[in-house]
N, C-alpha and C positions, 0 to 999 in steps of 0.2 A: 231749245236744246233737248234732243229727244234721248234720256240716258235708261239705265236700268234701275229705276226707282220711282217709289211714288214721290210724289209731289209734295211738301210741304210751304203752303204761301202765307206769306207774313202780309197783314194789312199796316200800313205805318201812318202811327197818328201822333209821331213826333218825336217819341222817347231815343233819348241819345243812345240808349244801349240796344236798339232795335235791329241795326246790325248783328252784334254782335248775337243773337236769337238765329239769325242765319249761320254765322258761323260755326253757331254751338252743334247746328242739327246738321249741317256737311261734315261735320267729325265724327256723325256716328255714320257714315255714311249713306247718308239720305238726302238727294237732293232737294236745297230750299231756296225760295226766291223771294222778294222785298219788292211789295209795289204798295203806291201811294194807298191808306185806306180810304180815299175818296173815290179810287175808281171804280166808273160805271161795272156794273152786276155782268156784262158781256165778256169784260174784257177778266175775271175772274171765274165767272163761267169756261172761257175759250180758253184755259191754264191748266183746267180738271184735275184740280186738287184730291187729296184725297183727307187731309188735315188742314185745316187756315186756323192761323192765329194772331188774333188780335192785339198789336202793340200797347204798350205803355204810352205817356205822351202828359204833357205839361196842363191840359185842360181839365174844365169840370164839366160832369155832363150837363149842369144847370145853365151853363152860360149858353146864349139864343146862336152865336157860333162856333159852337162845340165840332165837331167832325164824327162822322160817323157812318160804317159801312152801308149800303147803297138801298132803297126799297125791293125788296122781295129777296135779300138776303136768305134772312130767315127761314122762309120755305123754299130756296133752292136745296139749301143745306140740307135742311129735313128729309127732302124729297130725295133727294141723292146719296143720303148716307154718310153723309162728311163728318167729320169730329170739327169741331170748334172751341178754341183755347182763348180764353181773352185773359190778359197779364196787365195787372193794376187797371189803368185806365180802358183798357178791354175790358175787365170782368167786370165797370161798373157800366160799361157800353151794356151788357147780355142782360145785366140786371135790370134795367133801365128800359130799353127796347120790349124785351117780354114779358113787361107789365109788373115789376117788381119795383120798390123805391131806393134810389142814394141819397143819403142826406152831407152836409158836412157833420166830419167826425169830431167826438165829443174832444176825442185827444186825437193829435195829427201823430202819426208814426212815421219818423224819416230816419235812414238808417237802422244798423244791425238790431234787430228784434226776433223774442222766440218767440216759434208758434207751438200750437201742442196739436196733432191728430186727435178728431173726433170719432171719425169711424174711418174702419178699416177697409175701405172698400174704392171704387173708379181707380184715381190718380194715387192715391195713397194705400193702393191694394195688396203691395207691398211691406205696407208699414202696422203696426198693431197701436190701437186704443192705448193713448196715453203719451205715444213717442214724441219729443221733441226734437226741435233742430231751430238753427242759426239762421235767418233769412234777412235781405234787404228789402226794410219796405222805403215806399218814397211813395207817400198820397194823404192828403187832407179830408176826402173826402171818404164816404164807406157805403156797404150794404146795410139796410136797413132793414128791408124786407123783400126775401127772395118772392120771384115769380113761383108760380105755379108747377109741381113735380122736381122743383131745385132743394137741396137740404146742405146744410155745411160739415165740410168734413173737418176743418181744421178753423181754428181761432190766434189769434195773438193771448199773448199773458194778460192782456189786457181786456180779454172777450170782444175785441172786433173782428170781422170774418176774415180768416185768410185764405180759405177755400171753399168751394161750390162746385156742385153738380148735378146734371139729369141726366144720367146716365141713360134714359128711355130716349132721349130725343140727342143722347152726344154732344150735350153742351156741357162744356167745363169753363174754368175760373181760378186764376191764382190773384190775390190782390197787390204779391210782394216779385220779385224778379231774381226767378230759379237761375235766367241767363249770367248773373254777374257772377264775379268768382268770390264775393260777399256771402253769396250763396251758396255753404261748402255743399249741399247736397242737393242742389239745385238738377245740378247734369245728371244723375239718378234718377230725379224725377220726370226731368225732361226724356228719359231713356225709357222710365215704366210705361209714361204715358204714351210714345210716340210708338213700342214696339207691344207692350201687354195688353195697353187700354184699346188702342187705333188697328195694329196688327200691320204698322207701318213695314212696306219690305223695302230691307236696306241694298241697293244696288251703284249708290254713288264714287265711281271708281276715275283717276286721271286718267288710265288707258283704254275708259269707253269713251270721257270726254274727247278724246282726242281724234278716234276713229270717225265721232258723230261729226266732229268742226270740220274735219278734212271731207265729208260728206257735204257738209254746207255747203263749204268754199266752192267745191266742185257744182251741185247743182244750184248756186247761185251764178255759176262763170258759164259761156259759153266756150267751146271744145278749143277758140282759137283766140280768146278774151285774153289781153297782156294786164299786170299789176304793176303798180307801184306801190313799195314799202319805206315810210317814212325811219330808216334807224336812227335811235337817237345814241346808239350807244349804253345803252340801261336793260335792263332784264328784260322788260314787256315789250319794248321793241323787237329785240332777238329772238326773244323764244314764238312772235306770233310768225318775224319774218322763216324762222325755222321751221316752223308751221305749216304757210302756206308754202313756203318752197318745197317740201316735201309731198305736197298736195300735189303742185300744176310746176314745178320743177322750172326747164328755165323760162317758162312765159312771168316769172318773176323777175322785176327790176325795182333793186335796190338803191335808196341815195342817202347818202348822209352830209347833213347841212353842217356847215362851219359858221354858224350866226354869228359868232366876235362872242358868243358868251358861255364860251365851252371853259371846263378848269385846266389847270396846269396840264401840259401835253396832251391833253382829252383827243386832239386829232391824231395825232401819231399809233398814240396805244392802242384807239379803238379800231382804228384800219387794218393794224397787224394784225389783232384777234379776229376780223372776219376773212381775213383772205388766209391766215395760216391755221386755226382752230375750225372754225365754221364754213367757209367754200364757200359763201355765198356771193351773191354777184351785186359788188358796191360800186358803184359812182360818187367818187366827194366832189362836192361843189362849195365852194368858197366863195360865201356869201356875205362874211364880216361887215364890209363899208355899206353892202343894202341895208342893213339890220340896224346897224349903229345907228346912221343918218337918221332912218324915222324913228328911233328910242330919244334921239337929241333933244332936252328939254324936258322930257315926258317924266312926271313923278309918281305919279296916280298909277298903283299896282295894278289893277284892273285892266287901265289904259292899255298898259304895259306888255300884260298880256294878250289883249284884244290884236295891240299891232305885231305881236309876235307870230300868233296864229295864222293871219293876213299874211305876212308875208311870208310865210313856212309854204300858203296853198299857191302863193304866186310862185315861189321858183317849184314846186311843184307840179304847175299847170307846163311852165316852162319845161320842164325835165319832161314831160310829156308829150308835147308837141317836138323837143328835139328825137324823141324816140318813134314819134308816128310817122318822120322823115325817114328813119332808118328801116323801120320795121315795115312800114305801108299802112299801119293800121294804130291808132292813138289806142293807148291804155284807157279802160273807163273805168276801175278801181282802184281805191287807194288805200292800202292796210296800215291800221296804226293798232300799237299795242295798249290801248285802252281798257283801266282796269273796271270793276264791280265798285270798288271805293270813287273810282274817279265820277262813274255814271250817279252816284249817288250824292256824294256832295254838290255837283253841278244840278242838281235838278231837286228839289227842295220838295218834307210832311208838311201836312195839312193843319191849318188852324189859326193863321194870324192872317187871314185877309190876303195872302199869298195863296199860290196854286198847292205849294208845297211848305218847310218849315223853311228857314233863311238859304239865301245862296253864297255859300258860305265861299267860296270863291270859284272863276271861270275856269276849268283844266282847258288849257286849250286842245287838248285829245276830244273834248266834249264842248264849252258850250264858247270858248275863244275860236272856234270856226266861222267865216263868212258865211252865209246863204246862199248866197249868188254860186257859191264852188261849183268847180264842172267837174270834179272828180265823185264817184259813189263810195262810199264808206266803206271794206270788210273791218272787223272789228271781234276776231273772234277770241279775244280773253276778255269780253266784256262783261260776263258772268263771273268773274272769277277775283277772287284775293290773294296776294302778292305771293303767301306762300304757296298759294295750289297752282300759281304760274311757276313757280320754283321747281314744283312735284313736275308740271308735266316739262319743262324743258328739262331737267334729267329724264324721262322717257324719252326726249328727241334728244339727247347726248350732246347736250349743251355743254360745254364742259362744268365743271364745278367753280372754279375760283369765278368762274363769269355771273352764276348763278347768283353768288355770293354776295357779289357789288352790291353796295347801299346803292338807295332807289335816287336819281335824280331829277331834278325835274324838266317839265319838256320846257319851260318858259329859258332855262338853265340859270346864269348867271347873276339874269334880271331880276330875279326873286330875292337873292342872297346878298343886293347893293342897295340898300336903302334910298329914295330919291333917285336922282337922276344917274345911268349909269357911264355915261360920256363921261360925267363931269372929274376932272384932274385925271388922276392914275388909280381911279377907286378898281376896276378891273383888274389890274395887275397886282394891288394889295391882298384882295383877295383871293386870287390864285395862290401866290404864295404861300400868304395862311392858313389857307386852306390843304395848301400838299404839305406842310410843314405836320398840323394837326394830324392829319391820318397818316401820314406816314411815322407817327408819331404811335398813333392807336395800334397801326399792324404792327411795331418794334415790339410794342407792349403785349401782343398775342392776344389783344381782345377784340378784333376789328369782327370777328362771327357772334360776337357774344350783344350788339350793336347793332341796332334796326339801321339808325340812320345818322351819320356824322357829317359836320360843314361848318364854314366858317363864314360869318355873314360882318358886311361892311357896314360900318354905321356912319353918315355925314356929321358925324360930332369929333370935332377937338377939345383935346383936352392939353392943360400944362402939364408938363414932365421932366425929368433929368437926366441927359446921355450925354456920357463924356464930359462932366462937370457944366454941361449948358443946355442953360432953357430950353426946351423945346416946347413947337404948341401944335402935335401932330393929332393922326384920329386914332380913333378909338375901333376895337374889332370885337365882335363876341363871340364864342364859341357855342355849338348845338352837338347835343350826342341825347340820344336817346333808346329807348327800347317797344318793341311792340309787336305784336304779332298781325296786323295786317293793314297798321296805316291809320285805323279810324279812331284810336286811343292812341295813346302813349305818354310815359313816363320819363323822367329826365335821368339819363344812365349817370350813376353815383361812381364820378373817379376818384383814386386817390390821391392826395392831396401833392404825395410828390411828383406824379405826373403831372398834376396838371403847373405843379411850380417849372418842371422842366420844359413845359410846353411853353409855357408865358414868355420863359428865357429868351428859347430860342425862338420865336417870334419877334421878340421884340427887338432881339438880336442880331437877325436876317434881313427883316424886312423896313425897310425905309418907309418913314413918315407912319409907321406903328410906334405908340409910348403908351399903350392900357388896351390891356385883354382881358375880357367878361366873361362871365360861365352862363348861361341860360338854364337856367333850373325851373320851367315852368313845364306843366303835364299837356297835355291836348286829350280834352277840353282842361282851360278855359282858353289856350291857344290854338293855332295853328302848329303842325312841323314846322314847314317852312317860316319866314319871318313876312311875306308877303301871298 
């Protein structure tokens, strides 16, 4: 993505907030990018950084498969002028590498600790001799003794290093993580260092990303190349198909699948908003009884998703060859609105005998696609996090309440029925309680204040009392949460008589419901979703 900014590239060597490192420095506007810090020195080189910085991450340098940036790092850096930031398990990588020692530390520092400035000068050139502040650290191990031409600028209360630099050679080191919001003066630091110390120029704007992808799309299509646009109905499908349509106009063709695992009237509402709001050109195909059939039995999440994907690219190849009859010529692209979060959780950091850290599950936008497909990918919010897909479909005049929509997923349905999803009327349950909940949340005027809300069906019965008799129906839980771009989140705090009125009429409405749950867990150490 060729924008108006330097480059800021992140090595990731596992640490769960290493994301969030990109998104801190796309907010000051300055484009940043996340790639494994195992990759080869080429493909880091062909990125022409003009900043890298080295992740956090779960390892110690001492263990014999520790992870670590590529041989001849070091002197491309030098040689080219690059600033280098290594953060906790980064700065004991720099340590370590350039002939300086980590030991394990005497005391492990985890969590909020102060540090105090030693001198006034690199990263802290801002700040004067003596200053403290509030930082998160999380590391067992420490500097012991820097390399050669490095000196410390900052300490914990505790006199272990919490900063380092060579200013002559533009190696830096934090040991503690500016990126959390733990870290009230983190973003500060990250701002001195990327614009005072680096001399980083900020040019990260929606409305050049948007010019550059419409550039892509075009010189990756030939003058008379037709598309197909997978909508699902959700932001990132819309805004990418509003995208390329805007790009190559009508050699776009739209479909949107009816898999049987859509929510409550999901086909109806979403057809009116693209043919009355958006103009774009839909084909629905009603593919329920295919989708169902091979889900039939299937429990295993993964599975689940694997044959969702599969059969999403079969009526796809379908929709393609009905159009290569009409048109003379088959589409050989296929746009999907795949996010930066989705590319990242499907493809796994470095350090446990994996390529990457765990695959924490398939997006079928990313790795629940067949091989075999005869379709080519465009995929142009694949750089991107939910809110900056937000930013730019308001530049493409998406309307706003579309914008708005909680994110759903592409597997739909199948993720949010525990087990098998054929089995009895779990489908139908869950529609219900699920329109009943949000339609419940938007009553309440909180439904913007809420990353992501749903109702997930559980294969458990429980006993209960309706209308003075037994009953032995299942059980439902409720998800509401908060987040700023998917990779975190917190469980949204309702109050107490919403959620008693919620329970009511759930349990009220819907047949073969007698007990509703609240899910109060964050991500990590879960998932959003329940599958």
């Amino acid at each position: 993505m060729d924008v108006k900014s330097d480059l800021v590239l992140i090595l990731d060597f596992g640490s769960q907030y290493t994301h969030l490192i990109t998104r801190r420095i796309r907010a000051l506007s300055v484009f940043s990018l996340c790639i494994s810090g195992t990759s080869p020195l080429s493909s880091i080189t062909a990125l022409n950084p003009k900043v890298v910085i080295l992740s956090g991450g779960p390892h110690s340098v001492h263990s014999d498969d520790s992870p670590s940036f590529p041989d001849g790092f070091v002197d491309w850096a030098l040689s080219n002028g690059v600033f280098v930031l290594g953060i906790c398990y980064g700065l004991q990588l720099i340590v370590q590498r350039l002939g300086g020692e980590v030991r394990v530390g005497q005391k492990q520092e985890y969590g909020r600790m102060e540090i105090e400035v030693e001198k006034s000068c690199g990263i802290f050139g801002g700040k004067k001799v003596g200053d403290k502040q509030v930082v998160w650290m999380s590391h067992g191990d420490e500097a012991a003794r820097l390399p050669d031409g490095f000196e410390v600028v900052a300490r914990s209360l505790q006199g272990a290093v919490a900063a380092v630099e060579d200013r002559g050679r533009r190696f830096y080191g934090l040991q503690y993580h500016p990126e959390v919001t733990h870290s009230p003066e983190g973003m500060e630091t990250l701002r001195y260092f990327l614009f005072d110390v680096c001399g980083v120029n900020a040019g990260w704007k929606m409305e050049d990303v948007m010019d550059e992808e419409i550039k892509a799309i075009n010189n990756t299509l030939a003058p008379d190349d037709h598309v197909i646009c997978a909508l699902s109905g959700g932001v990132d499908s819309t805004v990418a198909a509003t995208l390329v349509h805007k790009a190559i106009g009508d050699r776009l063709h739209c479909v949107f699948v009816d898999n049987g695992l859509l929510r409550y009237k999901e086909r109806e509402r979403v057809m009116e908003t693209f043919e009355r709001d958006l103009h774009l050109p839909v084909t629905c195909v009603d593919a329920s009884d295919q989708f169902l059939s091979k889900l039939k039995g299937v429990v295993d999440p993964e599975m689940k998703r694997k044959i969702i994907g599969k059969e999403f690219i079969c009526i796809f190849d379908a929709f393609a060859q009905e159009l290569e009859q009409k048109l003379g010529k088959k589409p050989a692209f296929l746009v999907q609105g795949t996010l930066y979060p989705d590319v990242i959780e499907s493809c796994p950091p470095p350090g446990s005998g994996r390529t990457h850290s765990h695959t924490i599950k398939s997006h079928h936008n990313v790795g629940g696609l067949p091989k075999d497909m005869k379709l080519k990918l465009i995929e142009p919010l694949k750089l991107l996090f939910k809110d900056e897909v937000r930013q730019l479909g308001k530049i493409l005049k998406v309307p706003e309440p579309f914008l708005k929509r909680h994110p759903f997923p592409g597997p739909g349905l199948a993720v949010r029925v525990l087990g098998d999803v054929t089995e009895g009327n779990a489908l139908d349950i869950v529609r219900q309680v699920d329109e009943i909940f949000i339609q419940s949340i938007k009553d309440a005027g909180i439904y913007d204040s809420i990353w992501q809300a749903f109702a997930v069906f559980l294969p458990v019965k429980s006993v209960g009392v309706q209308g003075d008799q037994r009953t032995h129906s299942y059980v439902v839980t409720l998800r509401a949460v908060t987040s700023q771009d998917g990779m975190t989140a917190d469980w949204y705090c309702f109050e107490s008589s919403f959620l008693k009125d919620v329970s009511q009429k759930i349990c009220n409405n819907v047949r073969g419901v007698n007990r509703v749950t609240l899910d109060i867990t964050s991500k990590p150490p879960s998932t959003i979703e329940w599958e």
